[in-house]
C-alpha positions in Angstrom: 12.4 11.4 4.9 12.2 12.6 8.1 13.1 16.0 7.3 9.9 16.2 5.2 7.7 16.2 7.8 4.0 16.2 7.4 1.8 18.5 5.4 1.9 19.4 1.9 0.1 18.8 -1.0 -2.3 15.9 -1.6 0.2 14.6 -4.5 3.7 15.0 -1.9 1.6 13.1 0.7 1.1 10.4 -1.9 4.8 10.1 -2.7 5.7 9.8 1.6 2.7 7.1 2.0 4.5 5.4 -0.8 8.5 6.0 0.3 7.5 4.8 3.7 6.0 1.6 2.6 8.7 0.7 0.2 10.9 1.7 3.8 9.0 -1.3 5.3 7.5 1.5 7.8 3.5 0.6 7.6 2.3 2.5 10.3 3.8 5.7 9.3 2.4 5.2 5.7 -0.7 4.8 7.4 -0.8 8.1 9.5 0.3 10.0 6.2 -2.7 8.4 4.6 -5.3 9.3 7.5 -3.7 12.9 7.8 -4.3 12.8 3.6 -8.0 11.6 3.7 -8.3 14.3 6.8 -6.9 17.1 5.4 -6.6 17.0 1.5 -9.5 15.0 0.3 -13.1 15.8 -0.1 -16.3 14.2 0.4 -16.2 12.6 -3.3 -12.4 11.5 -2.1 -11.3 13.9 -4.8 -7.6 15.4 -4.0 -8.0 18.9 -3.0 -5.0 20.1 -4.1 -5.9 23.8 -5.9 -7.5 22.9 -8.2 -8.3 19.0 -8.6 -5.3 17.3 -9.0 -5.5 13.5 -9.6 -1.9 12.8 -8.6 -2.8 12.7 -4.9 -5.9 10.3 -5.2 -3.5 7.9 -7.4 -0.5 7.9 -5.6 -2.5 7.4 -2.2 -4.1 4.3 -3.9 -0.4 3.1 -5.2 0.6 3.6 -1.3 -1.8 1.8 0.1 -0.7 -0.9 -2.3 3.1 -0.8 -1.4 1.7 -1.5 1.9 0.2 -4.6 1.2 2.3 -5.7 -1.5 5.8 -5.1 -3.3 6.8 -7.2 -5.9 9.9 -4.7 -6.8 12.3 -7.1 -6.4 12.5 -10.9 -7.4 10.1 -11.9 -5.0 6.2 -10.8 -4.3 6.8 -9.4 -0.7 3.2 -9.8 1.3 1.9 -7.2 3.9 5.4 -6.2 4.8 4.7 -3.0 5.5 1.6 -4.0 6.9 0.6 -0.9 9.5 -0.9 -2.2 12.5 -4.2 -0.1 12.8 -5.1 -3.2 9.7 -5.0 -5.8 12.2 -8.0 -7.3 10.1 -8.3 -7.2 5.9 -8.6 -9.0 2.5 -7.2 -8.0 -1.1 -8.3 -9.6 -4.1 -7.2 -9.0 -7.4 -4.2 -6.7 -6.7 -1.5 -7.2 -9.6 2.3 -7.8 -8.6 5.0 -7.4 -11.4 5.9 -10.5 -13.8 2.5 -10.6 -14.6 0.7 -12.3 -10.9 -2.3 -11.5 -9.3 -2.7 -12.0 -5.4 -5.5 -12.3 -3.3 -5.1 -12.4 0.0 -6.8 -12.7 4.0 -5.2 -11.7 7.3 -6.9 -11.7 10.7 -5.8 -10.8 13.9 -2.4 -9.9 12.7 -1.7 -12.9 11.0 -1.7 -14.7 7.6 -4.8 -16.7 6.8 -4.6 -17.5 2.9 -2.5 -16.1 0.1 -3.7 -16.8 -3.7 -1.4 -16.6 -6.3 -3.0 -16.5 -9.8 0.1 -16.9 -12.1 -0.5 -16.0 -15.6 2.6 -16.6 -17.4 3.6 -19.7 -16.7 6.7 -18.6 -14.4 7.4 -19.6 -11.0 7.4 -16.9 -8.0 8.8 -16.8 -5.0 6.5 -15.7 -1.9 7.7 -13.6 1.3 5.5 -12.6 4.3 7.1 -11.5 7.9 3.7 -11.6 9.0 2.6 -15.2 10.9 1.0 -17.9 9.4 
């Protein structure tokens, strides 16, 4: 990854904010992000890739999402790759695999409240490096 080096296409940005989160590396997904919405985005927050390519725009959203939450494995995995320029945020209603829907508050750094809507009837298991 670090071979690729930044620039490219809206679209190969989208795929490094996204490897970098699932690397547990928030802050670098979040410069890749910035230098995306800087360089490769336009006022309507379209991708600019020649011509309009909606790969970027959807795989910066799907990054921004590993960031906050992965739910790859058999566990939903909160703000692990939490970058620290969001010392402050909320999500609510972002969808985690095996069918769960998180909303969730940090401040200062730190947990506040995680809400676990489960709508299959299965148990999950939660995991957060971040401080309650």
């Amino acid at each position: 990854m670090n071979e690729r080096r930044w620039g490219g296409t809206g679209w190969s940005n989208a795929w490094k904010i996204n490897f970098w989160a699932r690397l547990l590396n928030g802050n670098h997904s979040y410069l890749i992000h910035q230098e995306l919405l800087k360089t490769a985005t336009l006022n309507n927050l379209f991708d600019t890739h020649p011509s309009f390519q909606i790969d970027g725009n959807f795989g910066a959203t799907s990054g921004v999402s590993e960031m906050l939450i992965q739910s790859h494995l058999d566990k939903i995995q909160l703000l692990l790759a939490f970058a620290d320029a969001l010392a402050n945020g909320f999500i609510n209603g972002l969808g985690a695999r095996g069918n769960f829907v998180i909303n969730t508050h940090w401040a200062i750094g730190s947990l506040a409240t995680a809400d676990v809507l489960v709508r299959n009837g299965v148990e999950c298991a939660i995991l957060s490096k971040m401080p309650i």
